[in-house]
N, C-alpha and C positions, 0 to 999 in steps of 0.2 A: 449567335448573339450571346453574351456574355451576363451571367445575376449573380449576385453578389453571395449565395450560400448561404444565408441567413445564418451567421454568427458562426461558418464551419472554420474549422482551421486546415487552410487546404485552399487548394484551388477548386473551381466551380463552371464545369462546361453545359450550359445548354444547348440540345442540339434538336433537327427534327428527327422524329424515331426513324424514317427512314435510313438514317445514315447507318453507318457500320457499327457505331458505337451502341446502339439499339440491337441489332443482330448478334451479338455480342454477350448482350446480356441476355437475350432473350434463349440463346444458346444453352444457359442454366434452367433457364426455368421450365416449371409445367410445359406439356403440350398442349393443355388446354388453353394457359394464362397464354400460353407463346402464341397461338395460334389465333386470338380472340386478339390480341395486342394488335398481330400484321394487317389484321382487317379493319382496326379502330386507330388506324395510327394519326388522325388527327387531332383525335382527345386526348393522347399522352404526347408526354417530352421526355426526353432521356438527362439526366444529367451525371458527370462524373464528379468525384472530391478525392482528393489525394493528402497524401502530410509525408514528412519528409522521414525515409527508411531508420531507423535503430537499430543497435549493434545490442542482440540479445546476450543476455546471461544466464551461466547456472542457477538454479533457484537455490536459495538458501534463509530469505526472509521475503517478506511482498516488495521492498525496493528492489528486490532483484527481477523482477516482471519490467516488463518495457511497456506503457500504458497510453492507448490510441484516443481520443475524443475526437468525435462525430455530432454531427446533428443533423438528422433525417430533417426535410422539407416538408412539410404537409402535404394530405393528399397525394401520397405517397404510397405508390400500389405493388408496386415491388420491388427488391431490396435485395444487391448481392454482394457480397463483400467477395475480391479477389486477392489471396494471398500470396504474396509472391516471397521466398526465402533464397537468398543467394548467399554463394561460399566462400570463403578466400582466407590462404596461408599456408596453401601448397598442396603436396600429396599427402603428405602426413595426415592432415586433415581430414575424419570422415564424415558420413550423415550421422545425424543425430536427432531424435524423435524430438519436437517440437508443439510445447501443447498450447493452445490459441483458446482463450474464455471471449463470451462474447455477453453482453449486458444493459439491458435497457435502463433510463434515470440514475446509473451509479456506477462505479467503477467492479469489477464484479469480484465474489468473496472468497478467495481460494487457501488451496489445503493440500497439496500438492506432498507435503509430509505427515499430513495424516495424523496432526496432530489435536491435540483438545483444546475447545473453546471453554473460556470462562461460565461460569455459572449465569444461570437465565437467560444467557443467550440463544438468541432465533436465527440460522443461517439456513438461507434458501441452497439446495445445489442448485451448481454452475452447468451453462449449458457451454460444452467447449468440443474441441475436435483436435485429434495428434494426427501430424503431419511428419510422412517420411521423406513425401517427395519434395520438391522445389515447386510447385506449385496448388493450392486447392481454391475449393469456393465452397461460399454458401449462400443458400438462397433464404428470404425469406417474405410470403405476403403478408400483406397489406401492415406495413411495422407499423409502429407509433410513433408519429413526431414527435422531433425532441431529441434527446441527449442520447447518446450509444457509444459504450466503450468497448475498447477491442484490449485485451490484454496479453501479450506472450510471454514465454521463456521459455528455456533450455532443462534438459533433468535436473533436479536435485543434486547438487556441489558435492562432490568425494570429499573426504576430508583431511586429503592430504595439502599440504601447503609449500603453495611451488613456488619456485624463486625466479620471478619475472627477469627472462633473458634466456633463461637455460631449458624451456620448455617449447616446442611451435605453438605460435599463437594462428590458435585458429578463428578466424570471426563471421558469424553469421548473420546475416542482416536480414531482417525482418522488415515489409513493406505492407500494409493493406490499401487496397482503393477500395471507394465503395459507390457501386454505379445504381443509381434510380432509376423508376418510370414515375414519373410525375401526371397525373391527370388535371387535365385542365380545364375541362367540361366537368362538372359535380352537381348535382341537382342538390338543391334545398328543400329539405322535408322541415314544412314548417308544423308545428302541431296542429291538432284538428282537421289539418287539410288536405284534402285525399289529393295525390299527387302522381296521377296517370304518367305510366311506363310502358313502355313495346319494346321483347327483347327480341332478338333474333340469332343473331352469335357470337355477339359481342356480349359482356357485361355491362351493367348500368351501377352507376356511382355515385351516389345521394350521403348524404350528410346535413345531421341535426344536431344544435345545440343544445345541451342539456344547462338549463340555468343556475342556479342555488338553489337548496332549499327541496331539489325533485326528489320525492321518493320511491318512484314508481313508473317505471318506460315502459309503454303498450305498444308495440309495432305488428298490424295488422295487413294482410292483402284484401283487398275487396273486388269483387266484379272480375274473378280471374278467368281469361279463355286462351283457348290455344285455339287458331286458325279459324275464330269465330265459333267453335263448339267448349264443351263443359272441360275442365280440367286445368290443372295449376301445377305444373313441371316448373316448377322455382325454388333455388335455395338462397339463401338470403345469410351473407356472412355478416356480424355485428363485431364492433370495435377492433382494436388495432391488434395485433402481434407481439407480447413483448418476450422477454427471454431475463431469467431461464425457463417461467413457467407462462404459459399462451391460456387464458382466458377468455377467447372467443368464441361469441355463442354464433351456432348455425341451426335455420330453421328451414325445414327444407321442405314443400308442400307439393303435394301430388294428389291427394282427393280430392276434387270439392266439395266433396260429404260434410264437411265437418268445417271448423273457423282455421282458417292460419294466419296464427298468432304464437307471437312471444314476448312475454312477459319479464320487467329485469329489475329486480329491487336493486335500491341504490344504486343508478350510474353515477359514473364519474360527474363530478360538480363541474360546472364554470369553463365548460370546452366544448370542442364537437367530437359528434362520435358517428365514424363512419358505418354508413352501411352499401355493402355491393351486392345488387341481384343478379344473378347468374340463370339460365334457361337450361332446365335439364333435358328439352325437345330437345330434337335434330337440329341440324345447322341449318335447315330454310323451312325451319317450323317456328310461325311466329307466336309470340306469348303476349296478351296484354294484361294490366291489372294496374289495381292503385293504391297504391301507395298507404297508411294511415298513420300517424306516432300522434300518442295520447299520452300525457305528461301525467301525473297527478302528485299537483305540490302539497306539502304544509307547512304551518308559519310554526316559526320557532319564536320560543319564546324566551328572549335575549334581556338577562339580567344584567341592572348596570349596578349602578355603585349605590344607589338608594333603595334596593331589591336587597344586596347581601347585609347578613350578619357583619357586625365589629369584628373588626382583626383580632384574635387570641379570644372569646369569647368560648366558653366551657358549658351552656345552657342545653336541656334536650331539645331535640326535635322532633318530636312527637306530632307536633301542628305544622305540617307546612304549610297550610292555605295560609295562617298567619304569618310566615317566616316570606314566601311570593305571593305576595298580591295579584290577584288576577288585572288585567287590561280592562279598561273599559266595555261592556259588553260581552263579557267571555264570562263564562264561570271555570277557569282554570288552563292549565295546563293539561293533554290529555281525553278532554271531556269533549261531548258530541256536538254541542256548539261551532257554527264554522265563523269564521271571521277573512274575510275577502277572498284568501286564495286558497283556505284549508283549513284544519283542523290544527289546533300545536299537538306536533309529533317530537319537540325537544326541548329542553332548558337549553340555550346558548351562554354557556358563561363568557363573554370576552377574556382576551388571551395578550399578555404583553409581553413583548418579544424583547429579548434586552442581548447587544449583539458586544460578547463579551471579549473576543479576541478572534483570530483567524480558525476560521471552523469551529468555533468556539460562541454558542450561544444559550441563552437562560429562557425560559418559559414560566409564567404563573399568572393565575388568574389575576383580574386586576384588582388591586386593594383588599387582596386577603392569599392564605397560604388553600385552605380547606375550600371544597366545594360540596355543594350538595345533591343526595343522590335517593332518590325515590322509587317508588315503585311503576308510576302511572307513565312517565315516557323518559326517555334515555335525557343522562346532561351530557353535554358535548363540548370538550374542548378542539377547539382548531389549534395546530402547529404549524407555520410559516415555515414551510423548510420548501418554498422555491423558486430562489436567488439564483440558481445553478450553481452555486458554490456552498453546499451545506450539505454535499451528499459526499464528503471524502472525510468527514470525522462518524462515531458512532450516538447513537439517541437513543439513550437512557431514559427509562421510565420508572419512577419508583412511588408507589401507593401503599398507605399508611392509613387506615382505618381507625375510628375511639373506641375506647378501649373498653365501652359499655353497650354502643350503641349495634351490634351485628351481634345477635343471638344464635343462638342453636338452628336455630327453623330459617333462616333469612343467609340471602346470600349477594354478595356486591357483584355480579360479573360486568366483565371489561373487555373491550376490546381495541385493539388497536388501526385502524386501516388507512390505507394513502385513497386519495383520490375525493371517496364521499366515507361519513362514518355507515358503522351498521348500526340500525333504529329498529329487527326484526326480533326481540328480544324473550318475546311475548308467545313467537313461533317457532323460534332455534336461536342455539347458542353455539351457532360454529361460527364464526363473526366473518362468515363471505357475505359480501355485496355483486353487484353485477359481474366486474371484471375484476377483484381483488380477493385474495385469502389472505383472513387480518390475522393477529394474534391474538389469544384468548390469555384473559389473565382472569382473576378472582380474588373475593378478599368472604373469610367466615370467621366465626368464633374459634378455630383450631389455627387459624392460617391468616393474621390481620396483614400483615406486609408483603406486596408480591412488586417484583421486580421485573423488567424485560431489558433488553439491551437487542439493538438493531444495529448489526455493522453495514455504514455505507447506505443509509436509507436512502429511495427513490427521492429525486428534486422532484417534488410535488407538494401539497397541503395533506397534512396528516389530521388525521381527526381520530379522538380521547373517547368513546362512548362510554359510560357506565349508566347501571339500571340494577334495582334491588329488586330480587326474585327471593320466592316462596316457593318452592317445588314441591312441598307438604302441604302447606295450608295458604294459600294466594290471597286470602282475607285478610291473613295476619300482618300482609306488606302495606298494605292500604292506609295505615295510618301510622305509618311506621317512615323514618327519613333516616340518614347517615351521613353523617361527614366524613368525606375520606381525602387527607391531605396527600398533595400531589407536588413529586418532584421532579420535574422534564428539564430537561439539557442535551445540551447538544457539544461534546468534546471530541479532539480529534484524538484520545487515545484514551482508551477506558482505563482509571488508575494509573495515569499514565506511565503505563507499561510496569507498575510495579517496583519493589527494588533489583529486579533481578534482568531489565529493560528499560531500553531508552526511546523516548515518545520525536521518531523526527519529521519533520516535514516535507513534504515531492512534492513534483510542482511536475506539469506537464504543459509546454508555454504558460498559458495565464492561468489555470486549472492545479487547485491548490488541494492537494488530499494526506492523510497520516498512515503512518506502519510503526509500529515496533520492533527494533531490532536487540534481539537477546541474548545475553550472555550467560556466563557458569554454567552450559547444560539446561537453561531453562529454554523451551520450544513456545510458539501457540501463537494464536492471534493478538495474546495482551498479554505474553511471557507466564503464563498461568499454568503451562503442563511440563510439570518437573519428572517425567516418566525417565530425563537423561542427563536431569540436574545434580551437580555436585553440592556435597554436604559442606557443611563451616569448617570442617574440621582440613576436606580434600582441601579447602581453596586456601586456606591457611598452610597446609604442607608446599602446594604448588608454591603459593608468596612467596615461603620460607627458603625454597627451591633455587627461585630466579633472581632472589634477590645474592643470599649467604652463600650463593654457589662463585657472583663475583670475586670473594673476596681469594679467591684464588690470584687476582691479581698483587696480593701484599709480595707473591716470590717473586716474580720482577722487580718489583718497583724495590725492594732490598737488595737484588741484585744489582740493580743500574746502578741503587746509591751507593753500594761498596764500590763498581768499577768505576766510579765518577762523571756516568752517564746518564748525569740531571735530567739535560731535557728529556729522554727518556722517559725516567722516571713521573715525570709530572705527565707526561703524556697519558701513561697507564693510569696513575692517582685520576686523572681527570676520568677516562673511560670506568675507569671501576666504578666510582663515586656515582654518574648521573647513567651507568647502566644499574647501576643499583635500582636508584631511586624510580626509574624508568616503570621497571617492573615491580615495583610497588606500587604505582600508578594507573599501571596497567591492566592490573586484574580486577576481575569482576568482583560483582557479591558484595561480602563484608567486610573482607581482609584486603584493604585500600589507602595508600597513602599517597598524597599527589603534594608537594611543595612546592613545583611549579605548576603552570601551563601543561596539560599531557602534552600538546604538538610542541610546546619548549623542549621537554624532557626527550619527548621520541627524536629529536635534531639533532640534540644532544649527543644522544645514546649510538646514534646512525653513525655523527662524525668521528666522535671517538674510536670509536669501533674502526671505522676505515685509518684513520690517522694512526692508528696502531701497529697496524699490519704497518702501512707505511715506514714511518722510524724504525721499527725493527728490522725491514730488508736493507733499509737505507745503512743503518747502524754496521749490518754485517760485511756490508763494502768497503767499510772502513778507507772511506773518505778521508781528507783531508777535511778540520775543522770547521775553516770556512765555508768549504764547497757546502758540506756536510747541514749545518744552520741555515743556508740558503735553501737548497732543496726542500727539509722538514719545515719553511715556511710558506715554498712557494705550494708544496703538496698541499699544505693544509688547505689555501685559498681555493686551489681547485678542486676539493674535497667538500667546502662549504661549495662553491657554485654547481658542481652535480648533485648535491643533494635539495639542492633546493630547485633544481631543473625539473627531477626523478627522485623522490627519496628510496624506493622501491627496486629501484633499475639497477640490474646486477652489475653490467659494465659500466656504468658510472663510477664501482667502487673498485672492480680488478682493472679497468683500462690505468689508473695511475699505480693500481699497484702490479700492473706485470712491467709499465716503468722500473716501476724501482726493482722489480727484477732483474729484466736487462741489464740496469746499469750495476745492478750485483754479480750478474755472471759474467760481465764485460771485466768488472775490474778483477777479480778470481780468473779469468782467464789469462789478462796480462800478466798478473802477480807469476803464474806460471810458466811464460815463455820467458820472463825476468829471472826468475829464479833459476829456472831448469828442472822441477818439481813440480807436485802438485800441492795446488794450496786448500785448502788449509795442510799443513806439512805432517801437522798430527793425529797417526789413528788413533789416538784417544779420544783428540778433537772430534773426527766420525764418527767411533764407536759407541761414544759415551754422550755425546752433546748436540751433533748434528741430525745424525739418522733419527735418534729419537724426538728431536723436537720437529723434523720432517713429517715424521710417522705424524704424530699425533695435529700436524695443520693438516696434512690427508686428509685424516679419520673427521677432524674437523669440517672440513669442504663437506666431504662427503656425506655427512649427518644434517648438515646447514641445507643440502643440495637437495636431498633426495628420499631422509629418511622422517620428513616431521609431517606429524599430521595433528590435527585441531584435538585427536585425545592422548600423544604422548608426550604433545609440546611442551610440557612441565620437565620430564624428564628431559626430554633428547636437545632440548632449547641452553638448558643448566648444563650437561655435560656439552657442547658445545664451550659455554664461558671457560669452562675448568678444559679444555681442551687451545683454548688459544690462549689461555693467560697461561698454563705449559709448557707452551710451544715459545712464545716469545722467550720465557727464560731458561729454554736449551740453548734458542738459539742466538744469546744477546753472545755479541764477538769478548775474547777477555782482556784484560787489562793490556795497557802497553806494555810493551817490556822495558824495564829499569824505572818504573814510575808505583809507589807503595800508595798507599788507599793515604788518603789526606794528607796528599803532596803539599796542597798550597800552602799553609802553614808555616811547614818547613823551608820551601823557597822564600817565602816572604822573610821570614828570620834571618835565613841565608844571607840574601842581600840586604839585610840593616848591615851586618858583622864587616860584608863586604865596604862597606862605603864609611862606615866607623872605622876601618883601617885605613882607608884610603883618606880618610882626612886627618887621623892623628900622623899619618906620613907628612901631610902636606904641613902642619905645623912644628916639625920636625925641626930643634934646634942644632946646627951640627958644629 
């Protein structure tokens, strides 16, 4: 039977586990999970998802990774990803270490050059695996529903720069499929209510919803016996799997001396959260027991727009009871008072989400910048980041404290967490909750402003906790408040990449995420680690290099104009002129001139360049006029249409120019059997004119071919110009014989005189 994958990009096979496709997977995994599956294979379904292979590359920036999106099913018990790499481009071709990241809620964050992240940044390591062979796998239980990106590439890019045509292209293709068990039988653990289980040797599958607002999950065994005597052989796996790091709690019970229980501040809000019991007896030693999850909520207490202070307001806050009004019935925030479902354990500021461009959105509280921050229970902002499309740019937090209010003794701590905030403030300041480790930030009298920055944050609800702590004197916070302005965004490139980077867009089908790609030697996530950057001064020499190296073309284009070989001349003028400008264009940093379009200028600069070579071979066969004019226009045309095919493509630019060879060695060789010599007739002509401007398109090829790499290309790029503008004027052919430089002139004169004679003849009296 056939379901639809819930939102996978891929195909989606449901099968029964009996089939092969089950065997299969089951092939990878535990022998326990394997073994417990064949026995329960009416409760699972296997499904497969596929997406269509990519052709990997060297790594050189993050577009150079080839990036998979997934979405695991729910109730979803195991999980194998099979990697499949295949070869192709001959023998020449060989293996090549291939390293594969794998990432739950976000595309995952790599570093593959070992370079430096920006200031305040938080980067989890990647959980990943190098592959030599053409095939791996990984397993993993019970993942987390939801988004999973698979990411690959090839090593790190030599920095040589090769001329596509003249190297073997080798290509490797990259494939993942990712095969499920699906559970289809799940038990509902509803709270308060003991929920009787018998394991035998299969595992049992229950899942409960954690609602808003929980601060507190009790999951209890009660009444436990094995085979009708005393004893509680059970381990009990809580929440999902995610990666790179797994915060899964396991309780695992064998006395029944004592309570088994496990206790989990802050779960995850607003989802379910599995739980699997597993039987540590023997395979036909029966276990029963039951079940218990005990929630314990509290009400937050959610200020609106008649709760906060005026926007820009400068007043202490010294009295909060007067600044939030307590609820009806309540005396506060924090206090022992309960009201329906708990105690208030939060200030809720409302949070308004303003969705400013693609990957690009704005966060602040509503109707003011500052929020406030106490000592008696945490304020809590929620962040909306999950659309599925807000985890491919970076989320910036930045906190700004007044500039009176946080003394010596008093301190703001902050934390950051996906899923549920942390509210444990009171107890620890590592800002873990159940299943997350947040980010700690802080604001004091030495340190008012703290920054974080999260590249690629989980698609989930993020939550802002802050709580003003005393750790000297805890009295002194008590009547004590603080405003600390808050600045949350959400961009796809922090600084967008800076001056020394460019902020662009990937897309993977509908799935829209950002990178930075760096120039001058600048490296890094957001072009920030200048460990291999050039200075103003190098990139100004370089400019000065590729551009004034051109002007080696002024000795042709003097030479054509003395021998009278215009088009020629305009030829070269053209190539000089917009390779100039080309590479001024071109360069990074600060030393930049662009007067066109860059992809104008690079068209430009590409056909000139061929068109050159062109006329000059053509030039030296010394054609006939007309033939001559035809040819240098029909070249040109098909000089524009391979470059616009290929601009890059080598033969695109020698297949017309070993033409125009041909038809230069064809006519040099008639010239020969015509004459009865060899032509050119003059070893001065060889000596002096020819070998040398040979020699130096050689060296020319040869440097263009084989010798550039990304750190000499300044130089060996410039000599290359001053090597073919050279060459062209060894080897432009020399004037006619019996024809002086600015013939026309003369001839035009000539025949006035002539036809002036011819008609004072014709009026001739005789």
């Amino acid at each position: 039977m056939g379901r639809a994958g819930t939102g996978t990009r891929g195909a989606a096979v449901a099968v029964a586990v009996a089939g092969p496709l089950l065997l299969l997977l089951l092939a990878g995994a535990p022998p326990a999970a394997a073994g417990d599956a064949k026995k329960s294979d009416v409760r699972l379904v296997s499904e497969q998802f596929s997406q269509s292979p990519q052709k990997l590359s060297f790594y050189s920036w993050y577009g150079s990774a080839r990036l998979f999106h997934f979405r695991v099913p729910p109730d979803t018990v195991l999980l194998r990803w099979l990697l499949q790499v295949s070869r192709g481009g001959g023998p020449a071709c060989t293996d090549v270490e291939i390293t594969v990241y794998f990432r739950y809620g976000a595309p995952p964050v790599i570093n593959p050059l070992d370079t430096s992240f920006p200031a305040n940044t938080s980067v989890q390591p990647s959980f990943l695996i190098k592959m030599l062979q053409s095939n791996a796998s990984v397993n993993i239980s019970h993942p987390a529903p939801g988004d999973w990106f698979v990411a690959a590439h090839l090593p790190p890019s030599s920095q040589k720069i090769e001329v596509k045509g003249f190297v073997p292209t080798c290509a490797y293709i990259f494939q993942p499929d990712m095969l499920v068990l699906r559970a289809v039988e799940v038990f509902i653990l509803e709270p308060d209510v003991p929920l009787p289980q018998t394991l035998l040797s299969h595992p049992s599958y229950l899942k409960i919803f954690i609602p808003e607002n929980t601060r507190e999950l009790r999951l209890e065994l009660q009444g436990c016996a094995t085979n009708g005597s005393l004893g509680c052989p059970v381990r009990l796996t809580v929440g999902s799997a995610t990666l790179p790091r797994n915060f899964q709690k396991v309780l695992t019970c064998i006395s029944p001396s004592w309570a088994c229980h496990l206790l989990l501040p802050s779960p995850p809000w607003d989802r379910w959260l599995q739980v699997t019991a597993r039987s540590l007896a023997g395979p036909h030693v029966s276990v029963a027991f039951r079940a218990v999850a005990a929630l314990t909520a509290c009400r937050p207490w959610t200020l609106n727009s008649q709760h906060l202070l005026p926007s820009g307001t400068n007043q202490s806050c010294n009295a909060s009871a007067g600044l939030l009004p307590p609820s009806p019935g309540s005396r506060g925030p924090g206090r022992s008072s309960r009201l329906g479902s708990g105690p208030f354990c939060l200030m809720s500021y409302p949070v308004l989400r303003e969705d400013m461009d693609v990957v690009s959105v704005r966060f602040r509280p509503v109707d003011r910048v500052s929020m406030l921050v106490q000592s008696a229970v945490p304020s809590v902002l929620r962040l909306h980041l999950n659309t599925g499309m807000d985890s491919g740019g970076s989320l910036t937090v930045s906190l700004q404290s007044n500039q009176t209010a946080v003394t010596n003794n008093t301190l703001v701590v902050v934390c950051v967490n996906a899923a549920s905030p942390f509210l444990s403030f009171n107890t620890s300041l590592n800002c873990t909750t159940a299943f997350f480790q947040g980010y700690p930030l802080s604001l004091s009298a030495s340190s008012r402003q703290a920054e974080l920055v999260i590249p690629y944050p989980e698609t989930d609800n993020w939550y802002l906790s802050l709580q003003l702590v005393c750790p000297e004197s805890p009295e002194e916070c008590e009547q004590t408040s603080v405003l600390v302005e808050t600045t949350l965004y959400l961009v796809p490139c922090l600084n967008d990449c800076g001056p020394y980077g460019q902020c662009l867009l990937l897309r993977r089908h509908s799935y829209l995420y950002a990178g930075c790609s760096c120039k001058a030697g600048w490296r890094g996530w957001s072009c920030t680690d200048n460990s291999t950057a050039q200075t103003v001064a190098q990139q100004r020499v370089a400019t000065l290099l590729l551009t004034l190296s051109n002007l080696m073309f002024l000795a042709p284009i003097a030479i054509s104009v003395h021998r009278l070989l215009l088009v020629e001349a305009s030829v070269y003028a053209y190539t000089m002129f917009f390779s100039t400008f080309y590479h001024a264009c071109d360069q990074p940093g600060e030393a930049v001139l662009c007067i066109l379009s860059y992809d104008t200028l690079q068209y430009c600069d590409f056909l000139g360049s061929g068109v050159s070579i062109w006329v000059t071979i053509l030039c030296m066969a010394r054609l006939k006029a007309a033939l001559k004019h035809v040819l240098f226009l029909l070249g040109t045309l098909v000089f524009a249409m391979s470059l616009q095919l290929d601009r890059r493509g080598a033969w695109n630019m020698m297949g017309p120019c070993l033409f125009a060879f041909v038809v230069m060695v064809t006519m040099w060789v008639y010239r020969c059997g015509h004459r009865r010599q060899c032509y050119p007739t003059s070893w001065q002509r060889w000596g002096f004119f020819l070998l040398p401007g040979i020699s130096m398109a050689a060296v020319a090829v040869a440097i263009y071919t084989s010798m550039m790499t990304s750190d000499n290309y300044y130089y060996t790029h410039s000599i290359w110009h001053m090597l073919l503008a050279g060459s062209a004027a060894f080897l432009l052919p020399p004037r006619e014989e019996h024809t002086e430089p600015w013939a026309c002139s003369q001839k035009l004169t000539c025949r006035y005189q002539i036809c002036k004679s011819h008609r004072e003849e014709l009026y001739a009296v005789t």
